[in-house]
C-alpha positions, -999 to 999 in steps of 0.1 A, spaced: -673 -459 585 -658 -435 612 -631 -449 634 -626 -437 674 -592 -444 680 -587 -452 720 -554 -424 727 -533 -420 759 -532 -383 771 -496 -372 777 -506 -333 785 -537 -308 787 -537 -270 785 -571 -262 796 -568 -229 784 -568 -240 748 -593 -267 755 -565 -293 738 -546 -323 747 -516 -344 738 -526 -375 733 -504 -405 720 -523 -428 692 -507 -454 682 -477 -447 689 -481 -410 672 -481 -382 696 -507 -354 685 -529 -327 697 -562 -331 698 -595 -308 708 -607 -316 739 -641 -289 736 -666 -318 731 -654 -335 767 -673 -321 803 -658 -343 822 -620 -334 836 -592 -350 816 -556 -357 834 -527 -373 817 -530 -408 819 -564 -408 807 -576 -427 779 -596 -407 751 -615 -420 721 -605 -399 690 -617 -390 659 -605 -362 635 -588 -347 662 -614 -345 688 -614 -364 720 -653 -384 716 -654 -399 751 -638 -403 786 -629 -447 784 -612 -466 809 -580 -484 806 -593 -515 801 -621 -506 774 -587 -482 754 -566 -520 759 -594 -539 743 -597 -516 719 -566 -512 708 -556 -551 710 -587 -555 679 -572 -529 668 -539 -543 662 -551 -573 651 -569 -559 623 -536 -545 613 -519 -570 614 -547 -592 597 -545 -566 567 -508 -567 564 -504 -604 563 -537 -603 529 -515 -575 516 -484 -598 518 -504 -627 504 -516 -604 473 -481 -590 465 -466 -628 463 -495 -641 443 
């Protein structure tokens, strides 16, 4: 299964076709070759092995990440559970 992570875009150098992007809290660069449409900071990107996927809005990146998070969460509490069985 391949994950798209929805990531915040702090800076862009066109030049090099790359972003800053924060994911989770984890500021990275990213390609941003696979993209035609223009990318500003602010913009929300979906990720995935550092390439930006797709242009979302800011609403589609919140929903995202909010399952997101709850899946984490969700996984930490079973891995809890295991270690005090």
């Amino acid at each position: 299964m391949c994950l798209c992570i929805p990531s915040c875009v702090l800076s862009v150098d066109e030049h090099a076709m790359t972003a800053k992007v924060d994911t989770l809290g984890v500021c990275k660069e990213i390609s941003i070759h696979l993209i035609s449409d223009p990318i500003a900071v602010g913009d929300h990107l979906l990720v995935h092995v550092g390439f930006a996927i797709s242009k979302i809005n800011q609403q589609e990146a919140e929903t995202n990440l909010a399952t997101y998070e709850a899946l984490l969460a969700e996984m930490e509490r079973e891995d809890v559970a295991v270690l005090l069985s």
